[in-house]
N, C-alpha and C positions, 0 to 999 in steps of 0.2 A: 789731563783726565786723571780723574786719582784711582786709587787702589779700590774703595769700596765700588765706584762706580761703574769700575769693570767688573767686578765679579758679583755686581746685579745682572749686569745684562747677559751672564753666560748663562746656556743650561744650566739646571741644575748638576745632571748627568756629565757635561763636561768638567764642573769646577770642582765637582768631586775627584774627579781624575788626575786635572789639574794640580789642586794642592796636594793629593796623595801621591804624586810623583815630585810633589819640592820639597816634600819633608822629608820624603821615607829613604831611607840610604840606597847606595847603589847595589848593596844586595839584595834590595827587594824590589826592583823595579824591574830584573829581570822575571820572576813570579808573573809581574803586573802585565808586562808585556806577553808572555804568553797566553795568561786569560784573556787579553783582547785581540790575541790573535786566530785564538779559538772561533772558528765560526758558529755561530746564532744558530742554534736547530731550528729547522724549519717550521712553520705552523702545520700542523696536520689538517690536513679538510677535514669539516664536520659532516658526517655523511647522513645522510637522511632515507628515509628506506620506507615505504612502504607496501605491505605485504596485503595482498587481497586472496582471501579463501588458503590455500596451500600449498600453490602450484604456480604463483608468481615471482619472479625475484626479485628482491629490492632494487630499489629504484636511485643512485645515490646522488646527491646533490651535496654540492660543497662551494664555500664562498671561495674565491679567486685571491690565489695568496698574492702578497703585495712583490711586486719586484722584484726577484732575486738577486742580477746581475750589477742592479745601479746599486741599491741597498750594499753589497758588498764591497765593490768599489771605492765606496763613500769612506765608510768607516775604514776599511786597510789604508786610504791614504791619509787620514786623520791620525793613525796610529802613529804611522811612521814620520809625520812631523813632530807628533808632540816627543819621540825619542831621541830625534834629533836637537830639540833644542832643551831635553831635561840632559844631553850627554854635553853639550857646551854650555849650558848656564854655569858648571864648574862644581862639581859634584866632587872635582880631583885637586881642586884650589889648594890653599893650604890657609887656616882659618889665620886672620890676622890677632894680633894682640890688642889688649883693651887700650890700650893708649892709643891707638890709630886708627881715629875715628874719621880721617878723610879718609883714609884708605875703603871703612866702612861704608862712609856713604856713598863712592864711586861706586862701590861693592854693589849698594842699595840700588844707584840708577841704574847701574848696569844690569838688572833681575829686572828692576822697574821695565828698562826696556825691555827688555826681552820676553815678561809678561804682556805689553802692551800689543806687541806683535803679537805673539799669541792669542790676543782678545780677538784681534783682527781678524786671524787664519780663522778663531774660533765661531767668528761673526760672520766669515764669509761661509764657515762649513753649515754655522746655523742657516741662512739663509738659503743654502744649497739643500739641507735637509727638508727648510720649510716648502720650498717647491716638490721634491720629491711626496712631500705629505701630501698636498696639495694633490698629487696625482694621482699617487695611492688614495685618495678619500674619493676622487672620479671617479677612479675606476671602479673601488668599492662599491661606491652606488650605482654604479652601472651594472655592475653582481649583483648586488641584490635585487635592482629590477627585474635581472635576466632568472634569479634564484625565484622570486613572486609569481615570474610569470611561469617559468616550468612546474612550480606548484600548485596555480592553477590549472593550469595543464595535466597535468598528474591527478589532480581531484576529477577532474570532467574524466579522463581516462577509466580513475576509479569507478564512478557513479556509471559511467556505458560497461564498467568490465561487470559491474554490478546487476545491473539490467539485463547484461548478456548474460549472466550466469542465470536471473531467474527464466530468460529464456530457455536457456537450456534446460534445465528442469522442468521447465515448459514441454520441451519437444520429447523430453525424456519420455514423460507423461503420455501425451500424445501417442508416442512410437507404443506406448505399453496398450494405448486404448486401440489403437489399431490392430496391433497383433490380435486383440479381446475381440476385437469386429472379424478380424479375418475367420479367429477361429469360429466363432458364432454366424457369420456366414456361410464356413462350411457345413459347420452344423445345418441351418435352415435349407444350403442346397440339400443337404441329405434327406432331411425331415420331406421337404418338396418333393423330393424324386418319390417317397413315400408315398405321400396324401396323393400325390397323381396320380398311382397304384392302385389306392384306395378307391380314389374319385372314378377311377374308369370301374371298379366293381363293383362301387355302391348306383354307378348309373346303371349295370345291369342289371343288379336286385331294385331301383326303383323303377326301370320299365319292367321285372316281374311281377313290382308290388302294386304296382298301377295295373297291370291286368288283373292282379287278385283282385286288386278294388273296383273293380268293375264286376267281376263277378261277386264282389261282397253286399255291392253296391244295390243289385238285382236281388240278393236273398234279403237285405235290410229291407228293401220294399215289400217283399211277400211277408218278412218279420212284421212290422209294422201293422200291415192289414191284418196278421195275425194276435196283433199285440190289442190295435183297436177293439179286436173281436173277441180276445179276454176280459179287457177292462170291462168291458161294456156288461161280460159275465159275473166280472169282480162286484161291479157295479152292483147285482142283481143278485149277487150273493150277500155284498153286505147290508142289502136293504132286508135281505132273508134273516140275517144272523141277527140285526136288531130287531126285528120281528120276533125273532124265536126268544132272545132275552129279554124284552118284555114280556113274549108267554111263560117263560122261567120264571121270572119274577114274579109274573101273577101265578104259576104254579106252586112256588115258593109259598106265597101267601096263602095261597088256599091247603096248600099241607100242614100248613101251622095253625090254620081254622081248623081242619080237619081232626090234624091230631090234636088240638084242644078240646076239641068237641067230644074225642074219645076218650083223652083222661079226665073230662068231666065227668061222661058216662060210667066210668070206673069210680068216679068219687075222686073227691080233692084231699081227703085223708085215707090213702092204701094202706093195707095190714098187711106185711106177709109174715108167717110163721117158718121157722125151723128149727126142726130140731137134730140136735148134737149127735155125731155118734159115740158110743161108748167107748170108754177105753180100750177095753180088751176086743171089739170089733163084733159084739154080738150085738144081737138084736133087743128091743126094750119091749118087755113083755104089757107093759100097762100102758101103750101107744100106741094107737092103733090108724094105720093110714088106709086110706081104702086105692088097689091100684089102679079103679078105675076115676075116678075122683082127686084132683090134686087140688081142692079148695075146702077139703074137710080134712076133719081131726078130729079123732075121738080118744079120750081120756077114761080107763077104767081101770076100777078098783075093788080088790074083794075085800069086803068088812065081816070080821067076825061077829057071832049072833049074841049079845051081852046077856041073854034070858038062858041061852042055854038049849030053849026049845026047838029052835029051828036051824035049819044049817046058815052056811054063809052065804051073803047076801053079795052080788057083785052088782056096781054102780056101776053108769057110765056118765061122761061128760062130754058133750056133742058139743065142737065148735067151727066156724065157719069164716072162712078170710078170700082175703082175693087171691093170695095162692098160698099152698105149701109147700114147702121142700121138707123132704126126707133127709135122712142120713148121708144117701148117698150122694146129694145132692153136689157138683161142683162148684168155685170159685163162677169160673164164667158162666153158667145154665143162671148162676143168682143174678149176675148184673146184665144179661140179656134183656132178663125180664121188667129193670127198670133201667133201658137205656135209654127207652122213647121218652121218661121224665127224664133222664139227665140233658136231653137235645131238647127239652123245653125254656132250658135255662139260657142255650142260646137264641132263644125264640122270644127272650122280655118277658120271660114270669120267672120268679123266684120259687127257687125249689129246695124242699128243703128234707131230709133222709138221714132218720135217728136210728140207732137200735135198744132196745129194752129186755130185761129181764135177768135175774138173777146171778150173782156172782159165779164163772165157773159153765154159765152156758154157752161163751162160744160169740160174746159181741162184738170186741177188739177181733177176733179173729176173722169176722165179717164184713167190719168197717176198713181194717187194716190189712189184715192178712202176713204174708212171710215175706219172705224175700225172694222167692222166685218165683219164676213169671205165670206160673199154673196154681200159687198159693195167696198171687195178688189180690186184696180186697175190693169192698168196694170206692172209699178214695181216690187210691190209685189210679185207676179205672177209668172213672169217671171224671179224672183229670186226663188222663189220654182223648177219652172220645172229645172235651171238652178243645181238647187244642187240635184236635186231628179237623171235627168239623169246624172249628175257626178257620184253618185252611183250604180249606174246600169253600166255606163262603166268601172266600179274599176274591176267585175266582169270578165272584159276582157282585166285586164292588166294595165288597162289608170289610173293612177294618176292626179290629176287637184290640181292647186292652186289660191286662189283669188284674187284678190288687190280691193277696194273700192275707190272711189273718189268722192267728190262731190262740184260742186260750182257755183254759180251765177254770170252772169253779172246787175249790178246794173247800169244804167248812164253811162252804156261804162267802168265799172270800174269791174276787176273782183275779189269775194270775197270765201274766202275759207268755206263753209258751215259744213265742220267738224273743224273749230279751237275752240277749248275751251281754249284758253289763254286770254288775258286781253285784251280790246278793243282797248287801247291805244296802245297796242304792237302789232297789227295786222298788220302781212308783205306785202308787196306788192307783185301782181303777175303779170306776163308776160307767153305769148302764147309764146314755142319755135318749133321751126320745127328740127328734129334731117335732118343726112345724110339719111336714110333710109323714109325718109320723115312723120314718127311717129307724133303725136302733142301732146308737154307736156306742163305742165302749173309749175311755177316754183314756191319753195314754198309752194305746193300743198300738204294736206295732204293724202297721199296715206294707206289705212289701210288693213291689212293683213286678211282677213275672214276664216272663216272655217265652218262656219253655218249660215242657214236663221233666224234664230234670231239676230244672231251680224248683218247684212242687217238691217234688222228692227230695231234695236236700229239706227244704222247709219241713217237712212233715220229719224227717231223722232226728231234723232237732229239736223238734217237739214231743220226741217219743223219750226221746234225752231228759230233758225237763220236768215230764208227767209224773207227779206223784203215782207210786206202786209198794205194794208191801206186804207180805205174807201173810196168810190170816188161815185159817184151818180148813176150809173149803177150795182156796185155789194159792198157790205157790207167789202168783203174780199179778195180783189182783188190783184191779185199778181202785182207787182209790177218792176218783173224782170224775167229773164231767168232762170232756172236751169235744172242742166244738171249730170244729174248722172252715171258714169261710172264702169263698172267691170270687170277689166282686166280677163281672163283667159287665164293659162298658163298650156298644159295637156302634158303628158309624157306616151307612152308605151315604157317601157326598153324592153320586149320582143317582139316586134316587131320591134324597133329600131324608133319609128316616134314621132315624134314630133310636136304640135302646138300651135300655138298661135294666139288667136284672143282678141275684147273687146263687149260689149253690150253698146252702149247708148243709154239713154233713158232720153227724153229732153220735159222739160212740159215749150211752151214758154208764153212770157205776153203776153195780149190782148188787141190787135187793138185797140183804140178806138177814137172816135171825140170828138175835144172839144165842140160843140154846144151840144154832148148828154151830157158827164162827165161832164162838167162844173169844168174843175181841174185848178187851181189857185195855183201860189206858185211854193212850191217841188212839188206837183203833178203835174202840170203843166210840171215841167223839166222831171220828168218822163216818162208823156204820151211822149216829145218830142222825149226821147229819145229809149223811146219803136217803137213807131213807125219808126223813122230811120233805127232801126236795120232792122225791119220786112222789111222796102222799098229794103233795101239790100239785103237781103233774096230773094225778089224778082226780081233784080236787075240779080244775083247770078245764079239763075234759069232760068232763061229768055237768059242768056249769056249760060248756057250750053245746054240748048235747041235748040238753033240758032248753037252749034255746035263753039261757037267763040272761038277765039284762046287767047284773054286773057279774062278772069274770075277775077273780084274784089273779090277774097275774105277777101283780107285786108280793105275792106273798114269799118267792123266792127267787135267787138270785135264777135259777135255771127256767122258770117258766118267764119270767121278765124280759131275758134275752131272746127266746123261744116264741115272743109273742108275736112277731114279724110274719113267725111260719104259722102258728097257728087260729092268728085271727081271722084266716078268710083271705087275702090278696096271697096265698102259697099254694103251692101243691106240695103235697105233706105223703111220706112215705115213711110206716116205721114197721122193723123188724120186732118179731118178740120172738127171743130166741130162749130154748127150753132144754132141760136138761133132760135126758133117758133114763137116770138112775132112779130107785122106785124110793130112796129116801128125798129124791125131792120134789116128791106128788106133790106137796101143798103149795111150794115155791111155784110149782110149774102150773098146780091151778089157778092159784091167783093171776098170777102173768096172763094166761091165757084169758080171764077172766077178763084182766083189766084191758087187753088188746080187744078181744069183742065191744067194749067199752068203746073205744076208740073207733073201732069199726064202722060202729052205729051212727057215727058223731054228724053232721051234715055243715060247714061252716060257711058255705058261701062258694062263689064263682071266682075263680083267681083273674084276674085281668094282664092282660100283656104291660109293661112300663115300656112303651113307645112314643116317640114325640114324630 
């Protein structure tokens, strides 16, 4: 067998050893032999550990180490041959010289040998190694079977310790909702013991409540019969109470026949006169009132004799109205006397109440009055009764609603007395006549009311607006016409009737002469054009007096608007108001003159606006 052939077939592990104990001297093979006489540290088991939750402890698993005892065995006797024959292979020879080359090759068999064995001892430890592997590899697999299966095992442990645990949190629960019951048990025994408490004293109060109800039970039936025997009164009473309103109703009606009948009998144009008192509170010597007579008035005058031959001559002037007031006359004693025309208005006729006469006698004062409640006019007034009896006929059904208007003629120009927009933007207006012969004014602001206070505010701010201006006869003298309007429009659904009428109430300017006023300028165009209207006015009245067939009432802006009231469907009320002082005899006779006028006038029968 040759040299390479043996040292294919050794380990590797051994031929390393092998040649590194033939070469290496014999001071290094003492080294060599120590390191293999060192024992092999052992394998440490691999341990394996599994922790569940924090309160298990590992679990350790380790493969089964190979052998100890043979493993050792092995190798310490492998040792100690290969020392025995690297210490006689001749490590202590003494090296031959180069010419003695048999000596050499003896040399060479002699190693030859002695490797040869060696392959041998080395072949036999191999094969002695390869069994031991061979056992070692059994066994190993027999570990690791045994390592698979405690792992399994271990896992299923796991997955129940798992389970167990959420049981336990389970019961944890549990124990928590029981304690919850227990105490909520004790609770309801407590609650129990209560309501048993209760229930035994509500059963004595419902057998008291049960004989109350018996006795209640007994008065309910005497109630009852008594109940029947009211209705049955109720009954008979409300057949009475619709009874009586329909005689209301037809009382109603026949008071408004009535009292129409009577302001026909007074005339559909009323006159009343008064006059002013004096400043200084005396008496006016050329007026003469009689005290038993309150429908006359006499006007006298002493004229001196122009001849010379005879003394003075005193005149008088007899006139006659449906009433007069004196001096002393009050705010309220004046609107008494046309109250039953202002409740006309709620009645479906239109009514309408001017005043007249000269600047300075006291008209504003009559139509207006002051501010406090004893120096109130008649607007005022006449707006109270107007709302007070709307509430009173609501009573019987009738619903009523307002409308407000108010506006001046200035210079023949008419002006809207409720515009509160910009002066420069103020519209123009026009008097129109509808088909039904209505008179609107266009433009106009028409304001919706529902109480005598919004009146009164409308009327403040109309007093606002009113042209006024000093003139030599009065401090504050109007200057123009105003004329203020309140539509009403009344409704009973249960009756089915309907009407519609307006109230005007017209405070006009005053007359005056230029020799008294001394008006120059704008005043001057003023007084010119106050007075035209008035001449028209008269003009107006004079034509329906005479019964003529055609009537100017377009000849001014103030009889135009006026002609509503004085054609005949009104009832017509005018004041002619007169001054006391003895320089305005002629002012005060004509007025009175021209009121007689008026007096005389006969225009027609007003008709109610009812549907």
């Amino acid at each position: 067998m040759s040299k390479e052939n043996v040292l294919s077939r050794l380990p590797v592990m051994s031929s390393k050893r092998i040649l590194a104990s033939s070469t290496e001297s014999n001071c290094d093979s003492q080294p060599a032999q120590k390191r293999l006489r060192k024992d092999p540290e052992p394998i440490k088991p691999k341990s394996a550990a599994t922790v569940i939750g924090s309160k298990r402890p590992p679990v350790a698993t380790s493969r089964a180490p190979i052998s100890k005892p043979v493993r050792n065995k092995t190798v310490m006797s492998l040792v100690k041959r290969l020392m025995v024959m690297s210490s006689t292979g001749g490590g202590g020879a003494a090296r031959r010289p180069a010419w003695d080359l048999k000596g050499k090759v003896s040399d060479m068999e002699g190693r030859l040998n002695t490797y040869q064995s060696k392959v041998k001892l080395a072949n036999q430890e191999n094969e002695t190694l390869r069994g031991s592997v061979a056992q070692i590899r059994q066994r190993e697999g027999e570990m690791e079977r045994e390592i698979e299966r405690q792992r399994n095992q271990i896992s299923e442990y796991e997955e129940k310790l798992q389970a167990l645990s959420g049981v336990r949190d389970e019961l944890e629960k549990t124990t928590l909702v029981k304690q919850e019951l227990q105490r909520d048990l004790a609770n309801l025994e407590d609650k129990y013991k209560v309501m048993e408490t209760l229930r035994n004293s509500q059963e004595i109060e419902l057998q008291t409540l049960k004989m109350k109800l018996s006795v209640q039970e007994s008065t309910l039936a005497r109630l009852q019969t008594s109940l029947r025997d009211r209705e049955e009164e109720v009954r008979c009473l409300t057949e009475a109470v619709a009874r009586q309103e329909d005689e209301l109703h037809a009382g109603e009606m026949e008071r408004r026949r009535l009292h129409n009948t009577i302001q026909e009998l007074k005339g559909n144009i009323r006159v009343f006169c008064r006059v002013r008192p004096l400043v200084d509170g005396g008496a006016s010597e050329h007026i003469q009132l009689p005290a038993s007579d309150n429908k006359t008035l006499t006007l006298a005058k002493t004229e001196e004799s122009h001849t010379g031959r005879a003394g003075d001559t005193h005149k008088n002037y007899n006139f006659s109205f449906d009433r007069v007031f004196g001096p002393c006359a009050s705010q309220q004693e004046i609107f008494e006397e046309i109250s039953l025309l202002v409740q006309s208005a709620l009645d479906g006729y239109n009514v309408c109440c001017f005043a007249y006469g000269q600047t300075g006698s006291g008209k504003t004062f009559t139509m207006e009055g002051g501010e406090v409640d004893e120096t109130r006019g008649v607007i005022p007034r006449a707006v109270q009764q107007v709302f007070k009896a709307a509430q009173k006929l609501t009573e019987q059904g009738w619903k009523f609603s307002f409308t407000a208007s108010f506006v001046e003629i200035y210079n023949e120009t008419l002006r809207d007395l409720l515009y509160t927009g910009k002066a420069n933007k103020r519209p123009e207006h026009e008097i129109r006549k509808s088909a039904n012969n209505d008179i609107t004014v266009t433009n106009l602001t028409y304001q919706k009311v529902w109480s005598e206070d919004q009146v009164h505010n409308l009327i403040a701010l109309a007093n606002q607006n009113r042209s006024t201006a000093q003139t030599k006869l009065n401090d504050h003298s109007s200057r123009s016409h105003s004329v203020f309007q309140l539509d009403i429009d009344g409704e009973n659904a249960g009756r089915d009737v309907k009407c519609k009428s307006s109230l005007c109430l017209v405070d006009l300017a005053g007359s005056e002469r230029m020799l008294k006023s001394q008006s120059q300028g704008e005043r001057f165009k003023e007084m010119t054009a106050i007075n035209g209207s008035l001449s028209n006015l008269g003009i107006v009245i004079t034509a329906l007096a005479n019964k003529e067939s055609y009537v100017p009432f377009r000849n001014s802006k103030l009889t135009y608007l006026l002609q509503g009231c004085l054609g005949g469907n009104s009832k017509t009320l005018m004041f002619v108001n007169i001054s006391p002082e003895l320089d305005s005899f002629g002012e005060t006779l004509n007025s009175l003159r021209f009121a007689s006028k008026v007096n005389d006038c006969v225009i027609g029968t007003a008709t109610a606006n009812r549907k």
